[in-house]
TORKOL-4160 file (C-alpha; in steps of 0.2 Angstrom, whole numbers, padded with zeros to 4 digits, m for minus):
215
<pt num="1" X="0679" Y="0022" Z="1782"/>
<pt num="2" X="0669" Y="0034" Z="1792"/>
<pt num="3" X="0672" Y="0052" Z="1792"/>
<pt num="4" X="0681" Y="0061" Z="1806"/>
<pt num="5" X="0663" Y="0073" Z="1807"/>
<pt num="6" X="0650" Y="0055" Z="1808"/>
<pt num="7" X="0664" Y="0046" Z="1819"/>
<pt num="8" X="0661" Y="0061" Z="1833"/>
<pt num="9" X="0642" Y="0056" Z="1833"/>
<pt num="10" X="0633" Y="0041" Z="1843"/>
<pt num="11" X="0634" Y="0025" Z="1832"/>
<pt num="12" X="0616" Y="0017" Z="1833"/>
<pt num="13" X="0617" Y="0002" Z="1821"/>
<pt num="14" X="0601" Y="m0011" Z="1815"/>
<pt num="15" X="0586" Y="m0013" Z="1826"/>
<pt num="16" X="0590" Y="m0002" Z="1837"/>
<pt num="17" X="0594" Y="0014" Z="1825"/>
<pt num="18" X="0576" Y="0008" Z="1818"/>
<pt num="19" X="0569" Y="0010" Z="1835"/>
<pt num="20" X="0577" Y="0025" Z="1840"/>
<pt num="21" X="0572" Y="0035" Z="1822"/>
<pt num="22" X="0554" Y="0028" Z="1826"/>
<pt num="23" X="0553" Y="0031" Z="1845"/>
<pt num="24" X="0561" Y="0051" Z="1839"/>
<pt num="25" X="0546" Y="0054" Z="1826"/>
<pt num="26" X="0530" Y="0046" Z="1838"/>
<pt num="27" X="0538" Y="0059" Z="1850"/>
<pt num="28" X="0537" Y="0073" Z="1838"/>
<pt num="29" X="0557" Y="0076" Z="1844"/>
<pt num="30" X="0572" Y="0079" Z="1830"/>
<pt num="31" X="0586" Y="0067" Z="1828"/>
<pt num="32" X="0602" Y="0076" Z="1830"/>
<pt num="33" X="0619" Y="0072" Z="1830"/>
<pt num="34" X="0617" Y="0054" Z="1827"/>
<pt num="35" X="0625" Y="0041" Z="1816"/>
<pt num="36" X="0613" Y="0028" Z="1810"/>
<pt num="37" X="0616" Y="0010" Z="1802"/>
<pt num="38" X="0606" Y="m0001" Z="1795"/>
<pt num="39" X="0589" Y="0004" Z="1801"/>
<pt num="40" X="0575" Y="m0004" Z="1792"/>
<pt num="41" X="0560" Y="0011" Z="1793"/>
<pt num="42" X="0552" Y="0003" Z="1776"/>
<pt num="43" X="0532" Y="0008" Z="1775"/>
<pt num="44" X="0533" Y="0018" Z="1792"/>
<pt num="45" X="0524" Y="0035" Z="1796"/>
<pt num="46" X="0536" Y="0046" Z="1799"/>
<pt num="47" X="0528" Y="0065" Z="1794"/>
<pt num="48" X="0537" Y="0080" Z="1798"/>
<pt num="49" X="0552" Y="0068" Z="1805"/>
<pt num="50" X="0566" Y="0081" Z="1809"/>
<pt num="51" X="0585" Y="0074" Z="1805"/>
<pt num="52" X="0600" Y="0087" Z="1808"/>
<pt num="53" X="0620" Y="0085" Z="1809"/>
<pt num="54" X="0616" Y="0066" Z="1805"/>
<pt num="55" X="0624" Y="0051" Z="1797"/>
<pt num="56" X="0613" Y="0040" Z="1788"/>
<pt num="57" X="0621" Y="0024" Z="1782"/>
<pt num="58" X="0613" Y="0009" Z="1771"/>
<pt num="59" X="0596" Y="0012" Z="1779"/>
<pt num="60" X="0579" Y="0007" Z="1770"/>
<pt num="61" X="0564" Y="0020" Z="1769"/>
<pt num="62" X="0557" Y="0009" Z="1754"/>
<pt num="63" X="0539" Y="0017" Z="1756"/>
<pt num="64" X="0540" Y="0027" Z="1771"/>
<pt num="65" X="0528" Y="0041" Z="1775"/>
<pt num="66" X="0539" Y="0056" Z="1776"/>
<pt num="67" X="0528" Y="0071" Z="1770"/>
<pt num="68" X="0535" Y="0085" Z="1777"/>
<pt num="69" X="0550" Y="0079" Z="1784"/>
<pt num="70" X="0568" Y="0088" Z="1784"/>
<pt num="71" X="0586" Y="0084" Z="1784"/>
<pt num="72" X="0598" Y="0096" Z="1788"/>
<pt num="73" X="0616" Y="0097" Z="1787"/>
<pt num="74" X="0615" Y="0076" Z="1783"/>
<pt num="75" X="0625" Y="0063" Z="1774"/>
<pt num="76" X="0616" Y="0050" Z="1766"/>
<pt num="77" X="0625" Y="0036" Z="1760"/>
<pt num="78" X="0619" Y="0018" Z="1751"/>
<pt num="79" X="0601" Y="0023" Z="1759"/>
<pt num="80" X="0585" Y="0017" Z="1750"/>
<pt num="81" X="0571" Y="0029" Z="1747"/>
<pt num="82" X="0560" Y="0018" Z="1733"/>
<pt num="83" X="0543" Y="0022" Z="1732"/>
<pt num="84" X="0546" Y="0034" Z="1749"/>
<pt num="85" X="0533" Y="0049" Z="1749"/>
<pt num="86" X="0543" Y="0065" Z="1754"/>
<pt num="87" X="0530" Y="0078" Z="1748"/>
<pt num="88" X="0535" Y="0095" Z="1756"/>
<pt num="89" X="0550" Y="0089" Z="1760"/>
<pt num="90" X="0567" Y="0100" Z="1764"/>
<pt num="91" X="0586" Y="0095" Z="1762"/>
<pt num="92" X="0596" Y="0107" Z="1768"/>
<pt num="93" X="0617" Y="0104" Z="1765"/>
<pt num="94" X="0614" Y="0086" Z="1761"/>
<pt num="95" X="0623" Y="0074" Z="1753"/>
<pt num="96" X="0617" Y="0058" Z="1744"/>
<pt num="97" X="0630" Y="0046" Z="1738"/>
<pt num="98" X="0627" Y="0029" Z="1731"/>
<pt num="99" X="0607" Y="0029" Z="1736"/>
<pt num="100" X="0592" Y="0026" Z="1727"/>
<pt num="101" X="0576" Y="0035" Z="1725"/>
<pt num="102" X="0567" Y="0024" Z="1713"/>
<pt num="103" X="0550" Y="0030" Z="1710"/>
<pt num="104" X="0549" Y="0041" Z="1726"/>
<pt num="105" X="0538" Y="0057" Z="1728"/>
<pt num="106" X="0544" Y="0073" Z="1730"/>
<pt num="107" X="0533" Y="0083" Z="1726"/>
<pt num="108" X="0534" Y="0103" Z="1730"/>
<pt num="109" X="0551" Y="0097" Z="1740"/>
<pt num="110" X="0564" Y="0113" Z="1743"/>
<pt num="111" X="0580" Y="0106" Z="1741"/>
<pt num="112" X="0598" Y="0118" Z="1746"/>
<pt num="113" X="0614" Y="0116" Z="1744"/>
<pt num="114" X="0609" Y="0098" Z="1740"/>
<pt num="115" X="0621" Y="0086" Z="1732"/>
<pt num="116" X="0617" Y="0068" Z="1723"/>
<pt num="117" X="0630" Y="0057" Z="1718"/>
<pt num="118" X="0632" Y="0038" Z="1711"/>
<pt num="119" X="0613" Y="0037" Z="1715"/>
<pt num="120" X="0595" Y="0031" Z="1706"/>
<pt num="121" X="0583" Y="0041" Z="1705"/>
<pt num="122" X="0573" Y="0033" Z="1694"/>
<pt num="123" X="0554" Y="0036" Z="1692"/>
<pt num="124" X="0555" Y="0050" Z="1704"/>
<pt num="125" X="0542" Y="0064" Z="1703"/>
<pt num="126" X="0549" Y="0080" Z="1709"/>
<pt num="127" X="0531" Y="0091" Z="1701"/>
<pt num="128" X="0534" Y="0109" Z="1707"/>
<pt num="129" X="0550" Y="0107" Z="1717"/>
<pt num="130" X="0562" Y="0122" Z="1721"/>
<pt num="131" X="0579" Y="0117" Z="1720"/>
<pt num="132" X="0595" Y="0131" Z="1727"/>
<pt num="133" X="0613" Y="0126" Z="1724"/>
<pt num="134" X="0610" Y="0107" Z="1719"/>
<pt num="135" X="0622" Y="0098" Z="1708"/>
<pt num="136" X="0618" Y="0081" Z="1702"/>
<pt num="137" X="0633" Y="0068" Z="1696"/>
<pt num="138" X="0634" Y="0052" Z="1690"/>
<pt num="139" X="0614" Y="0050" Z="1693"/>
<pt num="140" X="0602" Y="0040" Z="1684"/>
<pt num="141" X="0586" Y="0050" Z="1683"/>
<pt num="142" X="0579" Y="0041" Z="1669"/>
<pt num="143" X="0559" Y="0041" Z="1667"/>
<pt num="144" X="0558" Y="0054" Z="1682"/>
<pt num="145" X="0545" Y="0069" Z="1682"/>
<pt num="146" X="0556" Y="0084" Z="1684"/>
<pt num="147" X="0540" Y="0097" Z="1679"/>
<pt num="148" X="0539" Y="0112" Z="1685"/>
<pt num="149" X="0554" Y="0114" Z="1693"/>
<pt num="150" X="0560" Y="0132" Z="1702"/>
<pt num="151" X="0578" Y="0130" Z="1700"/>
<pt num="152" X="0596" Y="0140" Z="1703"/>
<pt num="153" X="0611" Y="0137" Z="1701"/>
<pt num="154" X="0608" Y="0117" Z="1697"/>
<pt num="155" X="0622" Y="0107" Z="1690"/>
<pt num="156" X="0620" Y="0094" Z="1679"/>
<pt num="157" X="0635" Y="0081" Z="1673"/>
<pt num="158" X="0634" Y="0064" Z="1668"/>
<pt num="159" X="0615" Y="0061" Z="1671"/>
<pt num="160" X="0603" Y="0049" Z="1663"/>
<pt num="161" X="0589" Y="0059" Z="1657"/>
<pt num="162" X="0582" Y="0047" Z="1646"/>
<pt num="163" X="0565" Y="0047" Z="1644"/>
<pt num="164" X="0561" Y="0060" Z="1657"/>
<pt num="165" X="0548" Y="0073" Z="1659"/>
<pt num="166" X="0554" Y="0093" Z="1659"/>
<pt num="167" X="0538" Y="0101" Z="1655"/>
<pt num="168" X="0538" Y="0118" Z="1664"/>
<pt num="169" X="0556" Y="0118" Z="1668"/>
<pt num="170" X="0567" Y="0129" Z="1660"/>
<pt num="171" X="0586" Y="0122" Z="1656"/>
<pt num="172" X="0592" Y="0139" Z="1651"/>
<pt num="173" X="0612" Y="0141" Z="1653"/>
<pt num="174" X="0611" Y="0122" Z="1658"/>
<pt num="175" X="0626" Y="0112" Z="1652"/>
<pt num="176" X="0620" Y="0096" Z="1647"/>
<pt num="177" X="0634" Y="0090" Z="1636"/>
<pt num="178" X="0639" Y="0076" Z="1647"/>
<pt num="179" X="0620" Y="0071" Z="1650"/>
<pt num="180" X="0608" Y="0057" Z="1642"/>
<pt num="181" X="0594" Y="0066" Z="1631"/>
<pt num="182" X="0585" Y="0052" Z="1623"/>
<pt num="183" X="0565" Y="0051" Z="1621"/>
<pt num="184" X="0565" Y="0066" Z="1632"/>
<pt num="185" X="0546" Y="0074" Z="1634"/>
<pt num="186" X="0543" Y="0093" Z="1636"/>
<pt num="187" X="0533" Y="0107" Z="1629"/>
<pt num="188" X="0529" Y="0114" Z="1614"/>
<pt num="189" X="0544" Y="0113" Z="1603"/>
<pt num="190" X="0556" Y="0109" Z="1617"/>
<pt num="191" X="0554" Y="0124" Z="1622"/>
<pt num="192" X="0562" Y="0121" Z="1639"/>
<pt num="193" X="0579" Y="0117" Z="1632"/>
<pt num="194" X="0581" Y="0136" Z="1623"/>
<pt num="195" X="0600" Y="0143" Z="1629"/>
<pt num="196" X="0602" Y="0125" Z="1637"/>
<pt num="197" X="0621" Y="0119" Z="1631"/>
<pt num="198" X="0622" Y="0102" Z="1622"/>
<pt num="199" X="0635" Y="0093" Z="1611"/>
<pt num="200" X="0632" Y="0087" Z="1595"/>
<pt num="201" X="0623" Y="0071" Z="1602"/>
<pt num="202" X="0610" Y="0079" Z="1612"/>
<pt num="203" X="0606" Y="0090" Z="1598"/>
<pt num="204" X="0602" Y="0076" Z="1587"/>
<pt num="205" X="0591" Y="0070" Z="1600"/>
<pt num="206" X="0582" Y="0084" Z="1602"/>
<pt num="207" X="0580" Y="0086" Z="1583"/>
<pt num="208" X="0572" Y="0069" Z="1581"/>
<pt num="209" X="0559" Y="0074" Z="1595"/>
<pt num="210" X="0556" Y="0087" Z="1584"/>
<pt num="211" X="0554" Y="0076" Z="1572"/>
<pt num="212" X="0569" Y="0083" Z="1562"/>
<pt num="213" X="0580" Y="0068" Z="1553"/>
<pt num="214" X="0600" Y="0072" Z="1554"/>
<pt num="215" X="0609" Y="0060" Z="1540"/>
């Protein structure tokens, strides 16, 4: 069911949402206020593309070109973003429901007020990102590069870090009780994960990477 904020927007649905979003970027001008379905952008160049007050709905950016790009006050729902390049990328009051990110790059991204839910992000490389106010639920960021990381205010719960990279990102005050911490790779004697909160399962995780034994 739409909501009453993207049923006040245009509707542009398949081809022609594709064509409108493509026809906006080659003019260098910023989609706003629009409600798009089912466009099909998938290994497009769209740099610097400029999306504010919009709906995006089951739309495909499988390997799309969208360094620099930035979504403002957007809702992003069942959209595919595998393998996408968003490298200097800006979300601004977004939310991503049910959407997947497998093995996209975002790289030195700035993500704010920024919330992931039901979603895949896979494989994802997020080296040097700064993150405000970002809350992920319910997400599987399994094998994702997560290095480096700026971060405030981020809110972990029900997350599949399994086998993800953290080196350079500090988890201090994180609670990551509900969170999957299994063949996890960081620094020097997991340093990244001192004052983090975990149960009893996490801690014997961690232990093992440590190479401590728990009987």
């Amino acid at each position: 069911m739409r909501t009453n904020a993207a049923a006040a927007q245009p509707l542009l649905e398949g081809a022609e949402a594709s064509q409108r979003i493509y026809a906006l970027a080659a003019a260098e001008e910023q989609a706003e206020n629009l409600h798009f379905t089912g466009a099909d952008l998938s290994g497009e160049a769209l740099e610097k593309m400029d999306f504010a007050h919009c709906t995006l709905e089951s739309c495909r950016f499988s390997g799309t070109e969208l360094t620099g790009a930035s979504f403002t006050d957007c809702i992003l729902h069942g959209c595919d973003f595998s393998g996408a390049v968003l490298l200097d990328s800006f979300f601004s009051k977004c939310t991503f429901s049910g959407c997947k990110l497998t093995g996209a790059n975002l790289g030195e991204c700035r993500l704010r007020g920024v919330d992931f839910a039901d979603s895949i992000l896979t494989l994802s490389g997020w080296e040097g990102a700064r993150w405000d106010t970002v809350a992920f639920s319910q997400c599987n960021l399994s094998e994702a590069l997560l290095t480096g990381i700026v971060h405030k205010h981020l809110t972990l719960r029900d997350a599949n870090l399994s086998g993800a990279c953290v080196t350079g990102t500090s988890l201090k005050g994180l609670d990551l009780r509900s969170c999957t911490l299994t063949n996890l790779s960081a620094g020097e004697n997991l340093r990244e994960f001192r004052g983090a909160i975990v149960d009893m399962i996490g801690a014997a995780e961690l232990a093992r990477a440590l190479g401590v034994h728990i009987e």
